[in-house]
TORFIMI-258701 format. One record per residue: x negated, y, z negated of N, C-alpha, C, O in turn; residue in three letters; residue number from 1. Coordinates in steps of 0.02 Angstrom, whole numbers, plus 50000, padded with zeros to 5 digits. Layout:
// TORFIMI-258701
  neast  nnorth    nup  caeast  canorth   caup  ceast  cnorth    cup  oeast  onorth    oup   aa    i
      X       Y      Z       X        Y      Z      X       Y      Z      X       Y      Z  ALA  NUM
...
This chain:
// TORFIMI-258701
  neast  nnorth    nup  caeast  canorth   caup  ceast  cnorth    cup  oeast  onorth    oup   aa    i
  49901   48907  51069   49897    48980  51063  49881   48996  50990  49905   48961  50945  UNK    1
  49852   49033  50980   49805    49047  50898  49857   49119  50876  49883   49155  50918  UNK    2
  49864   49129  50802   49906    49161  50769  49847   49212  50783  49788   49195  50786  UNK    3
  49871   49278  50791   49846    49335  50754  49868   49377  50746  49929   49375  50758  UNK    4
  49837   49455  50715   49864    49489  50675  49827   49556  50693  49769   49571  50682  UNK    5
  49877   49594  50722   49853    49672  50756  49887   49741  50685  49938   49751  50653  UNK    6
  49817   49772  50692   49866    49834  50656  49824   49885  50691  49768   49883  50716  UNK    7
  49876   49939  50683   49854    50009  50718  49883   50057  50700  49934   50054  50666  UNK    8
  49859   50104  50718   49888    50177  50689  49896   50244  50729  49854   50274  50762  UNK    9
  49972   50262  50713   49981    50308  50778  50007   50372  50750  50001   50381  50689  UNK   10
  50043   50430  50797   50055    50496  50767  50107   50501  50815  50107   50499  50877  UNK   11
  50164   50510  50760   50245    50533  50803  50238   50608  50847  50226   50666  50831  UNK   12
  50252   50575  50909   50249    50641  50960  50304   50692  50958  50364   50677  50958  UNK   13
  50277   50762  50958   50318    50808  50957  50416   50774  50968  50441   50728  51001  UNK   14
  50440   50816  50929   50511    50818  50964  50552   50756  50949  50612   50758  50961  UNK   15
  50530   50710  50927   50557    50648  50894  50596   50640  50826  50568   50648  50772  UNK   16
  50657   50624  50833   50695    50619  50778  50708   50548  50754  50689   50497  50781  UNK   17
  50764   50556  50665   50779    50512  50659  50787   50462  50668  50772   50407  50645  UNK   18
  50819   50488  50715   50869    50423  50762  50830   50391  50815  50850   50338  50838  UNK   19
  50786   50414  50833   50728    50383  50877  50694   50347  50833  50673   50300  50868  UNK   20
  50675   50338  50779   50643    50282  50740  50690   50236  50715  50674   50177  50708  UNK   21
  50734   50254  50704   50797    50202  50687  50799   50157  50750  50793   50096  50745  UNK   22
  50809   50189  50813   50796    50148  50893  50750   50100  50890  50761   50040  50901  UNK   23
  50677   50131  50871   50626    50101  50848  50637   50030  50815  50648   49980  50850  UNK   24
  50634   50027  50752   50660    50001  50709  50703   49946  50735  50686   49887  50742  UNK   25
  50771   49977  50751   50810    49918  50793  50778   49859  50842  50768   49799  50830  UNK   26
  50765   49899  50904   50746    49880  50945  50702   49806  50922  50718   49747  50930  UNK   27
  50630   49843  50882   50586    49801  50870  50607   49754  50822  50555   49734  50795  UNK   28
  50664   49721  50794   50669    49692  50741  50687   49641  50802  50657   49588  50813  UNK   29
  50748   49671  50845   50779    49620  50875  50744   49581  50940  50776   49531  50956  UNK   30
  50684   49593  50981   50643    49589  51019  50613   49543  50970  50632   49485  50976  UNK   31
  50556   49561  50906   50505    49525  50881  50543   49454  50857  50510   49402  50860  UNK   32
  50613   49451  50834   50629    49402  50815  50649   49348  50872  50665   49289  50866  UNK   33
  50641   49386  50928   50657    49324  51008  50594   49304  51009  50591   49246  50989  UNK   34
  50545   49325  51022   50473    49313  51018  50416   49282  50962  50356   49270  50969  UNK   35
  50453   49276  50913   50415    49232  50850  50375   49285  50823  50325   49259  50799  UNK   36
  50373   49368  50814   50315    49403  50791  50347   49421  50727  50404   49411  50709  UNK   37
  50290   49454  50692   50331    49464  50632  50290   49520  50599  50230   49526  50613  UNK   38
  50318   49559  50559   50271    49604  50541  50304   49666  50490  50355   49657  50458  UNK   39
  50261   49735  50489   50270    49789  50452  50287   49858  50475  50259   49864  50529  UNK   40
  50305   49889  50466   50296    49966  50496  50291   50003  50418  50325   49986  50369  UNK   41
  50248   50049  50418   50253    50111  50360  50251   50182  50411  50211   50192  50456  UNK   42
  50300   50220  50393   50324    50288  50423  50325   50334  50387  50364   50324  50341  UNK   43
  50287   50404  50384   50294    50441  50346  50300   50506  50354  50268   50553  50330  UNK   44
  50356   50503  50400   50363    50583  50456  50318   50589  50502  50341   50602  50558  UNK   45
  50246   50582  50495   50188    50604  50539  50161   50538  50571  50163   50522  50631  UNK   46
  50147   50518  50542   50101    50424  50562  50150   50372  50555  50199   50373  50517  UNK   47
  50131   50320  50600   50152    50247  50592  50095   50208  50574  50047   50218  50610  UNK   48
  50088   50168  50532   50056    50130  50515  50078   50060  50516  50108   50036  50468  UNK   49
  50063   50025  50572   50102    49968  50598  50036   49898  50594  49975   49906  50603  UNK   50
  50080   49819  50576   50062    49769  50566  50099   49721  50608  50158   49713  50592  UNK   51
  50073   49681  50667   50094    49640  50696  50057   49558  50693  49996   49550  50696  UNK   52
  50110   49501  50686   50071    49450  50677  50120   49410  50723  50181   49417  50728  UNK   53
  50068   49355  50765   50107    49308  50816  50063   49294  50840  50003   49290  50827  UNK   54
  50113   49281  50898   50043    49225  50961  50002   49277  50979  50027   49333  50976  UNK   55
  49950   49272  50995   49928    49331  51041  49928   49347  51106  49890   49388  51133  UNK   56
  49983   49304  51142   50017    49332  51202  50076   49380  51153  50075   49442  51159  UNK   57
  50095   49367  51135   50176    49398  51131  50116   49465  51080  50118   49515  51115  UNK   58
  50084   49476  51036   50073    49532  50992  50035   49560  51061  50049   49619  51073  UNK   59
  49998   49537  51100   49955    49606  51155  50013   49612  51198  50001   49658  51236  UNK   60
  50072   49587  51210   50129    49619  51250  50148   49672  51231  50150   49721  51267  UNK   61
  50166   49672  51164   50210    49706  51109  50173   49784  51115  50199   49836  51137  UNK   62
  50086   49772  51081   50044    49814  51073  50043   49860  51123  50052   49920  51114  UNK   63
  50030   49828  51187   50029    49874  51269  50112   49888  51284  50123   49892  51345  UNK   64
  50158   49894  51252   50236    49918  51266  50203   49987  51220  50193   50041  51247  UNK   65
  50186   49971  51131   50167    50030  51116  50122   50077  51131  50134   50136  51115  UNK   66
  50057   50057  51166   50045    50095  51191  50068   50150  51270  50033   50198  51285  UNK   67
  50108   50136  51295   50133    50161  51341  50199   50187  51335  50238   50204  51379  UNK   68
  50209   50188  51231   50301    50232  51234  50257   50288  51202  50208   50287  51164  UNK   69
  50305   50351  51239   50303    50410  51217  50326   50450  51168  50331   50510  51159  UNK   70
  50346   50378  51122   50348    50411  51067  50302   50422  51003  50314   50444  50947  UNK   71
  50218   50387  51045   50192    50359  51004  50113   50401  51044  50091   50398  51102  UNK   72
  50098   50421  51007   50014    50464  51008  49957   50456  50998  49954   50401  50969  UNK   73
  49899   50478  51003   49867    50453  50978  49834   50378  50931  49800   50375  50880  UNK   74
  49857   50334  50970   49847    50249  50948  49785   50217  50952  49749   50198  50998  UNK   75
  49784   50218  50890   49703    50167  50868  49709   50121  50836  49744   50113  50786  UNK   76
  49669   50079  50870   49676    49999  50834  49654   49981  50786  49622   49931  50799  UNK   77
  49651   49992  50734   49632    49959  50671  49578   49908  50644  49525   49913  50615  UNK   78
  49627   49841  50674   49599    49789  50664  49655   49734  50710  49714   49737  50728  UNK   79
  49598   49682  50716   49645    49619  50787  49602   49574  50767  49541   49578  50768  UNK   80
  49634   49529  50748   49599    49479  50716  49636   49407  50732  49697   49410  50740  UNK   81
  49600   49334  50738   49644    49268  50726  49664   49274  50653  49633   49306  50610  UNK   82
  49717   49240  50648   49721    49229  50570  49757   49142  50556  49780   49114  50606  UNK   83
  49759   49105  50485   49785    49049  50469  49851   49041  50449  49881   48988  50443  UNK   84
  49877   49119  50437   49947    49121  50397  49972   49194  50416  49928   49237  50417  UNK   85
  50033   49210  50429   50077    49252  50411  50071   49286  50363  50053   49248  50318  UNK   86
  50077   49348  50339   50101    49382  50267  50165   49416  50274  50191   49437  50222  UNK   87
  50194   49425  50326   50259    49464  50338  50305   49414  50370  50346   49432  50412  UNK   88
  50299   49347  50351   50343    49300  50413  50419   49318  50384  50466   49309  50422  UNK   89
  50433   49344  50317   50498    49366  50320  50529   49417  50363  50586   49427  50385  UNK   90
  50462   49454  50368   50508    49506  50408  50513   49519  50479  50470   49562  50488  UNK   91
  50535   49510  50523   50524    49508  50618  50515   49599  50620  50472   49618  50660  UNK   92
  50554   49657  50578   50496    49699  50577  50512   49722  50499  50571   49736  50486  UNK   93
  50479   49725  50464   50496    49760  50390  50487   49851  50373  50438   49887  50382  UNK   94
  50523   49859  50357   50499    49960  50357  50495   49973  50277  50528   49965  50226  UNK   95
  50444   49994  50294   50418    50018  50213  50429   50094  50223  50392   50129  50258  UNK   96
  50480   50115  50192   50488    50201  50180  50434   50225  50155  50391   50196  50122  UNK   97
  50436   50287  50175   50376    50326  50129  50390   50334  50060  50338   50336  50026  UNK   98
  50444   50340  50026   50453    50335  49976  50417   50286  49923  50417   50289  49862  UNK   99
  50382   50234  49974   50367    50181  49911  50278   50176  49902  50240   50142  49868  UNK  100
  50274   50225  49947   50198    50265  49930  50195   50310  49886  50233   50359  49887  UNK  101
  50142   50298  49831   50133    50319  49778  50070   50354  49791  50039   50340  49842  UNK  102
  50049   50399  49750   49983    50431  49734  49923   50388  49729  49875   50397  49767  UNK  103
  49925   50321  49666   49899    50287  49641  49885   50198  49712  49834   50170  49733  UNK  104
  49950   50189  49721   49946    50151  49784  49895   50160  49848  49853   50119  49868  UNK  105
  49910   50221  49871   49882    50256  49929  49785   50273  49904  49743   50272  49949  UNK  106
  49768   50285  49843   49718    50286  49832  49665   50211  49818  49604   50204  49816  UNK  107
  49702   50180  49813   49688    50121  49794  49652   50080  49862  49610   50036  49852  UNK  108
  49669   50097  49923   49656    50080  50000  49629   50147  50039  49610   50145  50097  UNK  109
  49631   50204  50001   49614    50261  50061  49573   50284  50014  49568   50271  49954  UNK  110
  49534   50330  50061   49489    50396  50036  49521   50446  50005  49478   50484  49982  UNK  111
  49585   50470  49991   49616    50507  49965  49696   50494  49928  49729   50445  49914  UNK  112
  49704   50566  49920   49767    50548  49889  49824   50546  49938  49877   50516  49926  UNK  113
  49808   50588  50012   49849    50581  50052  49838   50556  50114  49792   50561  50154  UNK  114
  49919   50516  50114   49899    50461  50160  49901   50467  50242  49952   50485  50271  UNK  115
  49838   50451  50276   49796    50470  50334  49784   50388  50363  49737   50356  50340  UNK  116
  49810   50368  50392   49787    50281  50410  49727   50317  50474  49755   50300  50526  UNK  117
  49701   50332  50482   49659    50370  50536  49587   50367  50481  49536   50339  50502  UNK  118
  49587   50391  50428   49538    50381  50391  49529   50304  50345  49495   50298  50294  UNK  119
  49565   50257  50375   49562    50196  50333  49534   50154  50392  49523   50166  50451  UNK  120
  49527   50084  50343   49469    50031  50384  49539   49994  50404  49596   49999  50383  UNK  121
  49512   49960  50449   49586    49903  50459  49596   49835  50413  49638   49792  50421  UNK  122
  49540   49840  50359   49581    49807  50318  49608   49829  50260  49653   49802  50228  UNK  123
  49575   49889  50244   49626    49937  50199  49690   49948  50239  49744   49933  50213  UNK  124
  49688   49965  50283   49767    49990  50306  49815   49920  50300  49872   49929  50277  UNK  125
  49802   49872  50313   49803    49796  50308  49846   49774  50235  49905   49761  50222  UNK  126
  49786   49777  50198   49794    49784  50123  49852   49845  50091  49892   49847  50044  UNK  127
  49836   49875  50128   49899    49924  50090  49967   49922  50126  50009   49962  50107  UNK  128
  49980   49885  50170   50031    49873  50220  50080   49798  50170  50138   49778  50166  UNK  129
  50040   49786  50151   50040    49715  50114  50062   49716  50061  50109   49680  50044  UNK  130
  50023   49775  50007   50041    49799  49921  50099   49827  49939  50127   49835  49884  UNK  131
  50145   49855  49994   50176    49910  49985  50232   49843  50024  50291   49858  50012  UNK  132
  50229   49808  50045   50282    49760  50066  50296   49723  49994  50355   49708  49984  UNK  133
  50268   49714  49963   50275    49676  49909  50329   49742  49848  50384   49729  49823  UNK  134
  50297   49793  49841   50342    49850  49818  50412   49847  49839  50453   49845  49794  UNK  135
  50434   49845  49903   50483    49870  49939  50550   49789  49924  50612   49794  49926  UNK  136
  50509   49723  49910   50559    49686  49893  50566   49689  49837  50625   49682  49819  UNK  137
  50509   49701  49777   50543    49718  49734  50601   49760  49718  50650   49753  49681  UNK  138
  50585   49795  49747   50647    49857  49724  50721   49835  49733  50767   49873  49718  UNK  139
């Protein structure tokens, strides 16, 4: 089975709170880590900007659960690719707050200053999923 690496980008549906991404969050840490996947989430009230890496049975399982929760909108795929290596194997799911998006960060991968994963390529969104995981252990 060949490693790969899905990212996509979605829009929190009406009516969704906190605590429903915290569910989120949970859920997917403890699921991806039975399954060998490993990956990112960036959340920023409006969008998810999500990074999945594994087998690609277990990431198109994962992918088609998200596409069919209602908490999740408008979902476009990014980029799906084989890959040779992991970049998130620490994390089974890692959450990058919005907080650790910067002006300067976010421009650096997007067309603007504000951040829209809808207007990014999937390997900018990729790339900035990546710079901003690397931020978040620093801290």
């Amino acid at each position: 089975m060949f490693l790969v690496r899905l990212v996509y980008a979605s829009t929190i549906s009406k009516g969704n709170t906190e605590s429903d991404i915290s569910q989120i969050l949970d859920t997917a840490k403890q699921h991806n880590a039975s399954v060998d996947v490993t990956g990112a989430l960036l959340f920023n009230r409006n969008y998810f900007l999500q990074c999945l890496e594994g087998s690609r049975l277990r990431v198109n399982e994962i992918y088609h659960r998200i596409l069919n929760d209602r908490r999740h909108q408008n979902i476009l795929l990014l980029d799906y690719r084989e890959v040779s290596e992991r970049e998130f194997g620490d994390w089974s799911m890692g959450y990058i707050p919005e907080v650790a998006m910067t002006t300067p960060i976010n421009m650096k991968y997007s067309v603007s200053k504000q951040f829209d994963p809808y207007s990014m390529s999937g390997e900018s969104a990729y790339k900035l999923l990546l710079h901003l995981s690397q931020v978040v252990k620093t801290v």
